[in-house]
Structure formats: C-alpha cells, structure tokens
C-alpha positions as CSV (number, residue, x, y, z in Angstrom):
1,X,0.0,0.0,0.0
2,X,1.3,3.2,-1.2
3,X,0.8,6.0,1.7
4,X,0.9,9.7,0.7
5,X,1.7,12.1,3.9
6,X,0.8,15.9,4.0
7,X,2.1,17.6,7.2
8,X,0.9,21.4,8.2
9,X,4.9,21.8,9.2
10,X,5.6,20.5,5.9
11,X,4.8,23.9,4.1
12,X,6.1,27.9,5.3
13,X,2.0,28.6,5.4
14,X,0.9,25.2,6.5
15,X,-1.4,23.3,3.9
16,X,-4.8,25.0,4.1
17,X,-7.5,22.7,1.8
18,X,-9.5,25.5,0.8
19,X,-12.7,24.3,-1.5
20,X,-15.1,26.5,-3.1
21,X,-18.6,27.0,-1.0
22,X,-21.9,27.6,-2.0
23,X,-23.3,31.1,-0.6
24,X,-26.9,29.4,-0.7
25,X,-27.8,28.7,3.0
26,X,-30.2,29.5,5.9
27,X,-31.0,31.6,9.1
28,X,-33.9,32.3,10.9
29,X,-34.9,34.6,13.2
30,X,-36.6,32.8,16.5
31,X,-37.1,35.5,18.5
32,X,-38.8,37.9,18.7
33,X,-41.3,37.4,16.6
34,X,-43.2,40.1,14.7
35,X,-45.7,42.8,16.2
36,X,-43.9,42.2,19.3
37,X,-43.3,45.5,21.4
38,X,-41.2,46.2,24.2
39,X,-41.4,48.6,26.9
40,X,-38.6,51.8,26.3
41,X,-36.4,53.4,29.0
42,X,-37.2,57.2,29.8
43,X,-34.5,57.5,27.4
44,X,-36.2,56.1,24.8
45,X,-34.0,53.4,24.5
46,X,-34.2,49.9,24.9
47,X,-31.8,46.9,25.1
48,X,-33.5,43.9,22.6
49,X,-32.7,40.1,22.2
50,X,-32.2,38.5,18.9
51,X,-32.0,34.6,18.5
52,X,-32.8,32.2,15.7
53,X,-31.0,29.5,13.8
54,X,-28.9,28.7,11.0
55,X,-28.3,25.6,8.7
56,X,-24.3,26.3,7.9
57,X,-21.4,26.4,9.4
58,X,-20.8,30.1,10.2
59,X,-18.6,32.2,12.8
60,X,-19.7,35.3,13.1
61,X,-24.0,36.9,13.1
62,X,-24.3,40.8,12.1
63,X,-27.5,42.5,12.8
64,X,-29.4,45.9,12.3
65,X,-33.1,47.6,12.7
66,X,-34.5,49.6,9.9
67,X,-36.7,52.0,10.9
68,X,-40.5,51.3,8.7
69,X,-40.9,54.2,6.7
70,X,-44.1,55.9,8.0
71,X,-45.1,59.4,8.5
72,X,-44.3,61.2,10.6
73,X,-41.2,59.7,10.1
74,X,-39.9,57.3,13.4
75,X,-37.2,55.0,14.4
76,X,-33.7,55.6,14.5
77,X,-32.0,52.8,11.8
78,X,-29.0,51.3,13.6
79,X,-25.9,50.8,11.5
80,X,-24.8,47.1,11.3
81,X,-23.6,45.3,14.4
82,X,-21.9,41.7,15.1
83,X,-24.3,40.1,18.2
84,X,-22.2,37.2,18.6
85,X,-18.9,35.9,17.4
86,X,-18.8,31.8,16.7
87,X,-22.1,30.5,17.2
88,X,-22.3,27.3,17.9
89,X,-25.1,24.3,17.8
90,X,-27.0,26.2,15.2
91,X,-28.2,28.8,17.5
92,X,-27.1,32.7,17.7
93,X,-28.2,34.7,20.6
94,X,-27.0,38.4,21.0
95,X,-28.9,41.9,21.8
96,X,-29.2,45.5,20.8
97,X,-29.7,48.8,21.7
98,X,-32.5,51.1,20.4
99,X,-34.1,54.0,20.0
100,X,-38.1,53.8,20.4
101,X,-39.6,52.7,17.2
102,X,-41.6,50.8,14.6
103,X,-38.4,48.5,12.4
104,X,-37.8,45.5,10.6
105,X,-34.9,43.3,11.9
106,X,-32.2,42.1,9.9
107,X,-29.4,39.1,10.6
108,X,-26.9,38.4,8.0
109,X,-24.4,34.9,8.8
110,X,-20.8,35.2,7.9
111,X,-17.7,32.9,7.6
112,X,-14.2,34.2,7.5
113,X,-15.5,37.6,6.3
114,X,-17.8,36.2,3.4
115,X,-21.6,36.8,3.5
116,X,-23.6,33.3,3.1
117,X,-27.2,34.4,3.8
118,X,-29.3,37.2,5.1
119,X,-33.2,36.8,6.6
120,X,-35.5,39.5,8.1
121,X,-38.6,40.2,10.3
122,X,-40.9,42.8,9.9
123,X,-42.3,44.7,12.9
124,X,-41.0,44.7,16.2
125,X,-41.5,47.6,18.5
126,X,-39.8,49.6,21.0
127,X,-42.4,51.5,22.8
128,X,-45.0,51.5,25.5
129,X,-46.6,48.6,26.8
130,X,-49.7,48.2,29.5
131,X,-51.2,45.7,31.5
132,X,-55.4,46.9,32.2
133,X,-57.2,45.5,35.5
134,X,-60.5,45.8,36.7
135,X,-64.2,45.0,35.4
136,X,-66.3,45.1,32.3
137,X,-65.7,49.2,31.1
138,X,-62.2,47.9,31.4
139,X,-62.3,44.4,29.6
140,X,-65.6,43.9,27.1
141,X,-68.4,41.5,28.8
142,X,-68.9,38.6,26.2
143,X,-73.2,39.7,27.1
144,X,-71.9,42.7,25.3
145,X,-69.8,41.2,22.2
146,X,-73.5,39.4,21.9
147,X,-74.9,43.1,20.9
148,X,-71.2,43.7,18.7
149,X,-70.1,45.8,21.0
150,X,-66.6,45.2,20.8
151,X,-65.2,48.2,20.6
152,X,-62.9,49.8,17.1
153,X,-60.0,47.8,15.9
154,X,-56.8,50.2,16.6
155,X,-56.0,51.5,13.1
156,X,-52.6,51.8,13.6
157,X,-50.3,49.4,12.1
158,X,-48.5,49.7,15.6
159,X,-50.8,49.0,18.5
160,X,-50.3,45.3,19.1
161,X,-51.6,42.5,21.7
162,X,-51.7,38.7,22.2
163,X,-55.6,37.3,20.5
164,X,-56.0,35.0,23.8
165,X,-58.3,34.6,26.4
166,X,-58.2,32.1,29.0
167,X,-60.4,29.5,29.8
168,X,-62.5,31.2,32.5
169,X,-63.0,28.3,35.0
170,X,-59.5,28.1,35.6
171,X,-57.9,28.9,39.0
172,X,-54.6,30.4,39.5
173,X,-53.0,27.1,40.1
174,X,-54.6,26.0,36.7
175,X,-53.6,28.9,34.4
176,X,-50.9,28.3,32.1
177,X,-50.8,30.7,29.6
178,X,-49.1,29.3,26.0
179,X,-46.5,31.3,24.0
180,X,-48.5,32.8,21.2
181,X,-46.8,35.5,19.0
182,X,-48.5,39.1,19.0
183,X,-51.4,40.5,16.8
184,X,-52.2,43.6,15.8
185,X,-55.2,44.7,17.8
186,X,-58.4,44.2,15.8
187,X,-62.1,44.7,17.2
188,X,-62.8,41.6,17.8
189,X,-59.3,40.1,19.3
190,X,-59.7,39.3,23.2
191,X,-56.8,40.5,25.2
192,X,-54.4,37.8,26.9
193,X,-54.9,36.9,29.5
194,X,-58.8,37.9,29.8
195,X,-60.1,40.6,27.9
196,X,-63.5,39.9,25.8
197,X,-62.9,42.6,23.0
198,X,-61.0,45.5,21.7
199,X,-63.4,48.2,23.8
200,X,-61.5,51.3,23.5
201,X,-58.0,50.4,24.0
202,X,-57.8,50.0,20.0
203,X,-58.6,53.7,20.0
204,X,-56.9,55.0,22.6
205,X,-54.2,52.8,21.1
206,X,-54.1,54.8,18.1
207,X,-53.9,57.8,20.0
208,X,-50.9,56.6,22.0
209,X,-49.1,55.6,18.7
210,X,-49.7,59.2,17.5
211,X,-49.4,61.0,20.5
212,X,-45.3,59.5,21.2
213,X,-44.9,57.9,17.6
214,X,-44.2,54.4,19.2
215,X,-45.8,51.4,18.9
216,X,-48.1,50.5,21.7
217,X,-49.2,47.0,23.4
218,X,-52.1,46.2,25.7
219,X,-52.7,42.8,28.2
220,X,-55.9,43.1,29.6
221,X,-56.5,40.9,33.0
222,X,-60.0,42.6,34.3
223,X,-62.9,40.8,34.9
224,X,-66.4,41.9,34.4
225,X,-68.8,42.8,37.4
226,X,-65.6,42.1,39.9
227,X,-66.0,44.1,42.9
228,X,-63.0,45.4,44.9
229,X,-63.3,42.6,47.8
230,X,-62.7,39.8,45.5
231,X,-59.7,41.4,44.2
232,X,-58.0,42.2,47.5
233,X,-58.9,38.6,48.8
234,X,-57.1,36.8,45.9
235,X,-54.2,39.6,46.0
236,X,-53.7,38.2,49.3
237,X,-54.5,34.2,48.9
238,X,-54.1,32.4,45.7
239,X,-56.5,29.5,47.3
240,X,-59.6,32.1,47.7
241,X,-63.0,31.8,46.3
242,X,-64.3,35.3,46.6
243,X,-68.0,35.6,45.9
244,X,-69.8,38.2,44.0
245,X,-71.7,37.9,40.9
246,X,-70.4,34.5,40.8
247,X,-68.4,32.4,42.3
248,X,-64.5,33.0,41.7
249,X,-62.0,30.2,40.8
250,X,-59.8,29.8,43.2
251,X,-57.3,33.1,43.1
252,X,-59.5,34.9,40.9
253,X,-60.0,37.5,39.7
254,X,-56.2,39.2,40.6
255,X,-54.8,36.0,39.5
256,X,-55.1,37.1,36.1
257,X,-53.4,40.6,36.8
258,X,-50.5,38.7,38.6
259,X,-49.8,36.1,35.6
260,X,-49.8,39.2,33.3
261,X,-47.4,40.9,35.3
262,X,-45.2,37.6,35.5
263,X,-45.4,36.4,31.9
264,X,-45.8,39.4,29.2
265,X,-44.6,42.6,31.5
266,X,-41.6,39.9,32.4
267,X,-40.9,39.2,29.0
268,X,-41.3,42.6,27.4
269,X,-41.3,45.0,30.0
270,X,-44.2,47.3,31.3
271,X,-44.7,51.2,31.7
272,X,-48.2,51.2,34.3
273,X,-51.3,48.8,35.3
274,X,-54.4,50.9,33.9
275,X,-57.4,49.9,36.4
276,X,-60.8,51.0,35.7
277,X,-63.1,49.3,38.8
278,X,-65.7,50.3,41.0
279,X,-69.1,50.4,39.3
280,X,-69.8,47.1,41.7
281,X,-68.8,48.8,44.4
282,X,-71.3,51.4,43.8
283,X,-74.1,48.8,43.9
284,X,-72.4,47.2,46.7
285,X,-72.4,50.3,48.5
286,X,-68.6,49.9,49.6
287,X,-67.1,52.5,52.3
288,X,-64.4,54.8,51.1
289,X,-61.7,53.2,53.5
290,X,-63.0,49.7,52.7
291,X,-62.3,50.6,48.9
292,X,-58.8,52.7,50.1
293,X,-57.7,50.0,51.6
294,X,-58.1,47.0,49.3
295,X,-57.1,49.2,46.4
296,X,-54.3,49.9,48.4
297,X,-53.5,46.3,49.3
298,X,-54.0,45.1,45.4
299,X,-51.3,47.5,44.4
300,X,-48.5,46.8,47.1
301,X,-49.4,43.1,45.9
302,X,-48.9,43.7,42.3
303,X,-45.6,45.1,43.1
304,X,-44.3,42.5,45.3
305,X,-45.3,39.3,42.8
306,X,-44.0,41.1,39.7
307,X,-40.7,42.0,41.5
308,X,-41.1,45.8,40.7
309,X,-40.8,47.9,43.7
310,X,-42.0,51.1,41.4
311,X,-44.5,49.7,39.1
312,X,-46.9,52.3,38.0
313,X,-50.4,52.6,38.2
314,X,-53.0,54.8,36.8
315,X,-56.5,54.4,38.5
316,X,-59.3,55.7,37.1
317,X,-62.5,57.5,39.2
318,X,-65.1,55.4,38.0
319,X,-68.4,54.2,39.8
320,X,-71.4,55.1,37.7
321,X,-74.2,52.6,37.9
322,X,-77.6,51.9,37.9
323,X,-79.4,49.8,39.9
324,X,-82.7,47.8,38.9
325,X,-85.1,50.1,40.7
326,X,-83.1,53.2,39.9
327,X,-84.5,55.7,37.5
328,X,-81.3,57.2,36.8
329,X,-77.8,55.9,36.8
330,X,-75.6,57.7,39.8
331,X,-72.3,57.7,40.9
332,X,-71.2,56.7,44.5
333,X,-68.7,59.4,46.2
334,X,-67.3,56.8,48.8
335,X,-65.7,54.9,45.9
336,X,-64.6,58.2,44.3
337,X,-63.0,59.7,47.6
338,X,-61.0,56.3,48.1
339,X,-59.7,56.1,44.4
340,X,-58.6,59.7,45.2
341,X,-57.3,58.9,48.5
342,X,-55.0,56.3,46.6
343,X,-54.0,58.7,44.2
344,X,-52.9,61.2,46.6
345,X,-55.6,63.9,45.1
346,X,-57.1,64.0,49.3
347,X,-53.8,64.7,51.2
348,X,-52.9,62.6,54.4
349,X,-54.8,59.3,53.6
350,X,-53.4,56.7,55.1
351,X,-54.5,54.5,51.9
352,X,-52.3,56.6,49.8
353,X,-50.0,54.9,47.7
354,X,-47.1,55.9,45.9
355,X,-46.3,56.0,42.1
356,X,-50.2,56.3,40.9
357,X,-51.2,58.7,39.0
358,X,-54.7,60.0,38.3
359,X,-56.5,58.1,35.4
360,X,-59.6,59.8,33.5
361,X,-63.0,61.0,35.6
362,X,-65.2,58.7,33.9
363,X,-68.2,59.4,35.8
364,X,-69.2,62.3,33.9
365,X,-69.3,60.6,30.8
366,X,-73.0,60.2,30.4
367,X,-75.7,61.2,27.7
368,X,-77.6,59.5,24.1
369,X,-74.5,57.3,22.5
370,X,-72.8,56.9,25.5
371,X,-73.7,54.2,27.7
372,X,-75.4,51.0,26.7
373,X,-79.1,51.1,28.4
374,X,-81.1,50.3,30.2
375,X,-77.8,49.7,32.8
376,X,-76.1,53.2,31.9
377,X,-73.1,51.2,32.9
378,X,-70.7,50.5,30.2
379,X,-70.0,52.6,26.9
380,X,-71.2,52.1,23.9
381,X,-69.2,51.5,20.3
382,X,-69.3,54.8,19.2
383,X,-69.5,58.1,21.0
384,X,-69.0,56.0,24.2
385,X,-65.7,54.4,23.1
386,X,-63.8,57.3,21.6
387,X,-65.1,59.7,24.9
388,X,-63.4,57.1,27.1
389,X,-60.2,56.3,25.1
390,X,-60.0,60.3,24.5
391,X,-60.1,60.5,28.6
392,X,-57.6,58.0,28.7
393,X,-55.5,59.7,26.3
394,X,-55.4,62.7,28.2
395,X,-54.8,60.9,31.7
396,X,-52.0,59.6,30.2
397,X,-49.9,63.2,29.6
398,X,-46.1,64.0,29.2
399,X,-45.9,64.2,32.8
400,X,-46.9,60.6,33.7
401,X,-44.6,59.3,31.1
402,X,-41.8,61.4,32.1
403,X,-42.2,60.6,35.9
404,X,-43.3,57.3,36.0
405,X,-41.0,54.2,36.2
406,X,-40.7,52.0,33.0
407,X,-39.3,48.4,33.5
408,X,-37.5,46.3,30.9
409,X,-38.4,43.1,29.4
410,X,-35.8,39.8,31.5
411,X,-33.7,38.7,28.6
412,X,-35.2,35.4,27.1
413,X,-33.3,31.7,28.4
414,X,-29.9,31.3,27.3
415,X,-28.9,27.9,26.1
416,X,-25.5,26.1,25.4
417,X,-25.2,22.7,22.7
418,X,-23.1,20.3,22.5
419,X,-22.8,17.3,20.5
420,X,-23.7,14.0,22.0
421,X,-23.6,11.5,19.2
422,X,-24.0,11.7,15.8
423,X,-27.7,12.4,15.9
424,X,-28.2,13.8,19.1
425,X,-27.8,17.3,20.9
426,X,-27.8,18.1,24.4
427,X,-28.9,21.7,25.1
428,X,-28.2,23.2,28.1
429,X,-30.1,26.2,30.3
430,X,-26.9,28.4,31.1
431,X,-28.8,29.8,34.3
432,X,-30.7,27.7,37.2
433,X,-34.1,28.5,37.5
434,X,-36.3,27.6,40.6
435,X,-38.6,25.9,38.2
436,X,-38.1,24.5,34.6
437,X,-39.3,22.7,31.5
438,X,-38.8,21.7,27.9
439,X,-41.2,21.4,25.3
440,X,-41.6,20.4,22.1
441,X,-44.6,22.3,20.7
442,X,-45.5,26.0,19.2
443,X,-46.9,26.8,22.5
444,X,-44.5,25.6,25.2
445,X,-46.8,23.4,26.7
446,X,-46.4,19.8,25.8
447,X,-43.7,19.0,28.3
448,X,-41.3,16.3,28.0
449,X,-39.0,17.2,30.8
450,X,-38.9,18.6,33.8
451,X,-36.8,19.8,36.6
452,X,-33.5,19.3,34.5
453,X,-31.2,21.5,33.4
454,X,-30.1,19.8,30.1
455,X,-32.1,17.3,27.7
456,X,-30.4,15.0,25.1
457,X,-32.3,15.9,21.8
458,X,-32.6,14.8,18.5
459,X,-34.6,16.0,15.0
460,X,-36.7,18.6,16.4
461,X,-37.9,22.0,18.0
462,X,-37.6,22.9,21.6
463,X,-38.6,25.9,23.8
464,X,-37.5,26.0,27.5
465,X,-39.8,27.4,29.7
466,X,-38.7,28.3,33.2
467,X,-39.6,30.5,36.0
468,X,-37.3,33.0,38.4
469,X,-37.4,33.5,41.9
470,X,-40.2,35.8,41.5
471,X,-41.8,34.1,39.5
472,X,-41.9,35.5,36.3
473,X,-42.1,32.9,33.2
474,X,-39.1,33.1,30.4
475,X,-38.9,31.1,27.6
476,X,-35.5,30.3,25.1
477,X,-35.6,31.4,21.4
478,X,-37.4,28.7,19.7
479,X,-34.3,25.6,19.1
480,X,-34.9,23.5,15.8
481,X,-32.8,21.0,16.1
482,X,-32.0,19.1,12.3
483,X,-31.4,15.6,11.8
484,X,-27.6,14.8,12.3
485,X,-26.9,18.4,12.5
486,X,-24.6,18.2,8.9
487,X,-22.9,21.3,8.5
488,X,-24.0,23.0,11.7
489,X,-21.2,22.1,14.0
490,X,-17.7,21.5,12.9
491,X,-15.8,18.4,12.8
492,X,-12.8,18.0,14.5
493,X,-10.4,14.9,14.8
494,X,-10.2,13.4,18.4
495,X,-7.4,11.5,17.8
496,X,-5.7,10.0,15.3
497,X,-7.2,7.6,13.1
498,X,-9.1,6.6,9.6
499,X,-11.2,8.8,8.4
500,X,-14.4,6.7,8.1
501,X,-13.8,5.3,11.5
502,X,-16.7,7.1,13.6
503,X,-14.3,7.4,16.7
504,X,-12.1,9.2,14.7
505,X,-14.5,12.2,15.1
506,X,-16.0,14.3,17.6
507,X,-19.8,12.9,17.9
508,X,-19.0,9.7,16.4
509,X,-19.9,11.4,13.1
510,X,-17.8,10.9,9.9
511,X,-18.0,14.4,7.7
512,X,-19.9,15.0,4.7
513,X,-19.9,16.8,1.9
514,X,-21.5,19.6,4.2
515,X,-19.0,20.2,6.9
516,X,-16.3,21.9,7.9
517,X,-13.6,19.7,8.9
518,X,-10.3,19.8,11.0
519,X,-7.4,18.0,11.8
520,X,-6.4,19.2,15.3
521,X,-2.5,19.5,15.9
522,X,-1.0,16.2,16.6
523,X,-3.4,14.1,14.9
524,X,-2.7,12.0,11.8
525,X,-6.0,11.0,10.0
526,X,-5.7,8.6,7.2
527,X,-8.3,8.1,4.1
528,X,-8.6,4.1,3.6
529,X,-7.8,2.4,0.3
530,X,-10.6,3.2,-2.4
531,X,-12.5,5.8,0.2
532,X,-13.4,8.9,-1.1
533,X,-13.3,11.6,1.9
534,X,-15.9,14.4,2.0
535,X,-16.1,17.8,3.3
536,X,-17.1,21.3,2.5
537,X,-13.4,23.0,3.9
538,X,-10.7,21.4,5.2
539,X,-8.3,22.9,8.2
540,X,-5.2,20.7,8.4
541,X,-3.9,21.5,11.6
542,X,-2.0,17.9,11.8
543,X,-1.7,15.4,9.0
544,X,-3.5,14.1,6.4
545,X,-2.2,10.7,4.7
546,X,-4.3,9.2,1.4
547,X,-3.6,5.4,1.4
548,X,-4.1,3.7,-2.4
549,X,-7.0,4.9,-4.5
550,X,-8.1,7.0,-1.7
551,X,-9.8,10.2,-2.3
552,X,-11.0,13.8,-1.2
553,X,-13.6,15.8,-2.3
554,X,-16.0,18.1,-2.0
C-alpha cells in the first residue's frame, strides 16, 4: 500500500485545503417574533434580544433595525452590528440597543469575512406597553360582544396584543398561559390573559401611537362585574374563592393581573397597570376606607409578585351605575373619595399609595350614545368608546410618562449545545431557575421534561420554559434541532485515526460533503484504500495521509 503524507509543518504557510462554498444557505430569526413591542427606557432606549437558527457552518452573526418608513417619520436605523462571534449548535443569541420605534430586523451569517445568507422580520417595536385590570368598562363582557359591541379595531399598524383569552374556570393554580406570537389589535381580538374585545383600547391605542410615535401593546387581566373585595382577597390568597356575581375560581379575579405581570410585563417589560373598577362597588355600596384599603392592598401586591418595587399605576375615578329600581344611573362618592385617596388627590390618607397617577374621571361621561341602556353602565361602540379612550389619552400626559418608572423586558433563556452522538444534541439552560421545563410544541406546553437542566435531543424543536425567583415565566428562542446536524457544527479529529472510523470524530460522526472539517495539531487522520473523503473545507492542523486509490472531495 502506497501512503501519501501531507504535514501542516511540511509547508512555510501550513497546507490549508481550501474548496469552493456555495453562498446558498439559511437563518432564521426565532425571536422575537413580529408585532412584538417592548417597553422603552425614559431615554427612549431599549436593550433587545435577537436569537434564531442557522443551517451552515458560520462564525460570526451581524444585525441591524431599519426604521419602517411611515409618516411622521420614526425609528432611528442602527448601522450594522456583530451580536455574537462563533455561534455554535445552530443557534445565535446576542442583543441591541435602540431607539423607540416601529423596524424591521435584519441578521446576515458570515464565515471568514464572506456573506452566506441574510433573513429579516418585519415589525417589532420599541415602545410602551400596559397591562389593564379591573371589570367590564375595562375588559368587554362577552353579554356585550353578543350586541357587537366590541369596541374599534386600533387603526394603527402599531398597537399590538396577544388574540388569547383564558379558559375562565380556571384557577390560578390551573392557568398556564401558552407562547403565542402578537397580533395587531383588531375589534374583535380578546386581550391575553382575559379581555373579551378590543373596547377602546384600539382607539386610545391609536392615539398613543400618535401622541409619542411608538408602537403601543395592551394585556388586559379585568374581569367583568368584579367588585373590589374579590380582588383584594385573591391579591392576598391564591387558594380564595371570593363571591360576588359569581363564584370565583380559586385566586381569581387578581390572578389574572398577577400572571400578566409575570409572563408578558416579564418578558417585554411594562410602563403602568391601567385599572378601571368600582361600578360594583357602587351597587355594593362599599365604604371609602374599605375601597382605600383594598385598592391599596392590590397594588403593594402587584408590586411584590412582579418584582417591581416602582411599578406604576393609573386608577381611574369610576363608579357610575344603575341599579334595577333606579331611575337614573348615579355615581357613589365613597368609591370616588377612596380612588382619590389612593392617588394622593385628598392629602394625608393613610390608603395613599405611591407611584399612581390620576386616570380619566369617567363618571361624567353620560348622555344618548354613550352608555349602553337600560344599565347606563358600560359605553357604547361609538361616541361612548372614543369619549373614554380620548379621557384616557389625556390621563396619560407627558408628565406621567416622564415621571413614571418603566421596567425592561428579562432577557429570554440562554442555552449552550453540544454534541452527543451523531444524531443527538444536548442543550443546556446556562442559568438555574427555581422551576423548569422543555417542550416540544409552538406553544410551550407539551412537556417532556422537567426539573432538569439539560435534555439530550434529537430531529426537532424545543422551547424551554422556566420560571425566576419571582416568578416571572421566560422562555429560550425557539431551538430547531436538524437531523444529524450536517454542517451546523464542525468536525474536528479526536485522535488519530481513519477517516471513516466514527471514533475518529467528535460525535461519532464521519463528515460529509456539508462540513467543515479539521485536523487538530497532533493528529494524523488517514483516508482508507478506495474511500473517497468528504467535506465542505478542510483545516489541516495535523496530518492528512491518502492510502491507495483514496480520495477527497467536495
């Protein structure tokens, strides 16, 4: 047998198999996904996440946002930027800064300076985002969507939300809200977690989006006819069955308003809770301290389960009712004085809370087109809508966004790969999380571990979900996971050997025509008789020896 030796010491540059590449490859962008806004800085700034995939061998993943050409013109296009330097697994994972804004995201892979591929997403916003709380004027009443009023679809290619609503006989401990990618907010989209319609936060969306030319994003946890008892009892116990109108699930109604906080303000950040509540507790006839106080409670308990010492709050002065033998709606001053008292509008309450601001006076709101009758309660699509949103709108000044605290979105799960075997991953969460799982579905829901900090994976797509010490939920870029991983992760020799000898390779995985391929220093790898080798490029750090007949190609 005739052997042929080629030594890297052998040459004054080393031998360096180049081969020519095809520039034809893939990358995807994972997260985020598109509509998606996040909550700014009082800068106007904000610090954003981009993940995805690739198909290729690459070492290096540039990135920029392009501000959508609207008018007004908005955005501030960034020049382009590396976000991470030698991927690995398939997966890139970097971040951003910028300026508030309505853009398209771009990710171009390299190798050794040379474009392969480029992909984009359209629409992902840096701008103001709001979680809303309390009953029916706040969240649509599905007796109400029966009559179509649901309220005007934002216009605005920028006011954005999640089209979910959760299944309303689950408790707290039940509720496990999926990973659905944002919509833009149309009439009759219900709110994640639990609004029934678009009621007037499409318009006062629009006005928002004008107002500060940023893209704007609503949750909606209220719950129709829930008086304030019900929400300071489950603010307090996630096991209580308040009674009202009906009969709570366990840790509702607040439950709702906690998992918003903990899932979307957690991952994409939050400027202020907008509650609208108290037209039960006009019927009910509540007290002013008994309101004060649970008003008061609700709030401190908000900011201790979201982990947000300074989140804001804007309470509206709402209580207008009419009861059955009524002949006129009327308001009930108690509730009134108490939503003041929080606010800080009567001086030296002992139920004032900091960091709320006043929200409209919607109590004078009344008159033909305004509120649905006979009930004089809740407002009506037309006049009744845009009069609210427009009271919103103005609540909602320069001032309160200048003063208030914004919070940013967590960053999303950070994962590490490694190679196995020849068909098999195992991803790795690089942080510990009080509580953790892996799924294999769109959603994030169908579990197949739990509890571990790193799966063994094959073919596939994977989402970790976890939760902090707070317990706000965070889920990893989307991971797809292809079938033997060819030309995703790099070959190297782990010892010397033949080169279609699987142990000769890292993975048990002899190359193909797809990878990148090296001999590490020290390392003689030899191509049997008649065997034609395989590889895309070739780094020939030790030696290469071709026995009889033997081949290399690409």
């Amino acid at each position: 047998m005739k052997v042929f030796l080629y030594s890297f010491r052998q040459t004054c540059m080393g031998l360096l198999i180049f081969f020519s590449f095809s520039t034809v490859g893939q990358i995807q962008i994972s997260f985020p996904t598109s509509r998606a806004v996040f909550q700014r800085n009082n800068s106007n700034q904000c610090s954003i996440y981009i993940a995805g995939n690739y198909s290729q061998h690459i070492d290096r993943v540039d990135a920029r946002f392009v501000a959508r050409p609207l008018s007004p013109t908005q955005g501030t296009t960034t020049p382009w930027t590396t976000i991470q330097n030698n991927p690995s697994g398939g997966f890139f994972y970097g971040s951003m800064t910028v300026n508030g804004g309505w853009y398209n995201i771009e990710v171009r892979g390299y190798l050794e300076g040379q474009l392969l591929f480029a992909n984009s997403i359209q629409r992902i916003g840096v701008g103001e985002v709001f979680v809303v709380a309390g009953q029916s004027n706040a969240t649509g009443d599905d007796g109400l969507i029966a009559t179509n009023n649901y309220g005007r679809s934002a216009v605005d290619d920028r006011v954005s939300t999640v089209n979910y609503q959760d299944n309303p006989l689950n408790t707290y401990a039940t509720m496990n809200l999926p990973n659905l990618s944002f919509s833009h907010l149309d009439s009759t989209f219900r709110i994640s977690p639990f609004g029934s319609s678009a009621w007037h936060w499409g318009i006062l969306g629009d006005s928002l989006a004008k107002k500060l030319n940023v893209p704007i994003a609503f949750f909606n946890a209220g719950w129709s006819g829930s008086a304030i008892g019900a929400w300071k009892a489950t603010a307090l116990s996630t096991t209580a069955t308040p009674q009202g109108f009906i009969t709570y699930p366990a840790g509702m109604p607040y439950g709702h308003l906690r998992q918003a906080l903990n899932f979307y303000a957690a991952q994409y950040g939050i400027r202020a809770v907008l509650w609208h509540q108290g037209e039960t507790d006009n019927w009910d006839e509540t007290s002013q301290n008994n309101y004060g106080d649970a008003l008061k409670t609700i709030i401190q308990s908000s900011r201790t389960h979201a982990g947000k010492a300074n989140l804001a709050w804007v309470v509206a002065r709402a209580s207008r009712v009419k009861g059955f033998s009524a002949v006129n709606s009327r308001i009930w001053q108690p509730v009134i004085n108490a939503q003041n008292d929080v606010i800080g509008v009567n001086s030296g309450s002992p139920n004032f809370v900091a960091n709320v601001w006043a929200g409209p006076q919607t109590d004078p709101l009344v008159g033909p087109g305004i509120r649905t009758m006979p009930d004089s309660i809740h407002f009506e699509t037309a006049n009744g809508h845009n009069l609210h949103a427009k009271a919103w709108n103005q609540a909602l000044n320069s001032s309160f966004f200048s003063s208030s605290t914004p919070y940013s979105a967590i960053p999303p799960i950070q994962t590490s790969v490694a190679c196995v075997s020849a068909n098999t991953l195992s991803i790795s969460v690089l942080v510990g999380y009080p509580s953790i799982a892996w799924a294999n579905d769109a959603q994030a829901l169908n579990y197949f571990a739990q509890g571990i900090y790193a799966v063994t994976v094959g073919n596939g797509s994977y989402t970790v979900r976890a939760k902090d010490g707070t317990g706000n939920t965070l889920f990893s870029p989307v991971l797809n996971v292809p079938n033997g991983f060819t030309g995703i992760i790099p070959v190297e020799s782990t010892t010397s050997g033949t080169w279609s000898n699987t142990g000769t390779w890292v993975c048990g995985r002899v190359p193909t025509a797809s990878d990148w391929v090296t001999i590490k220093t020290g390392h003689t790898v030899t191509i049997p008789s008649s065997y034609n080798a395989q590889n895309k490029k070739l780094f020939l750090r030790g030696n290469l020896s071709f026995s009889s007949s033997a081949g290399l190609s690409n």
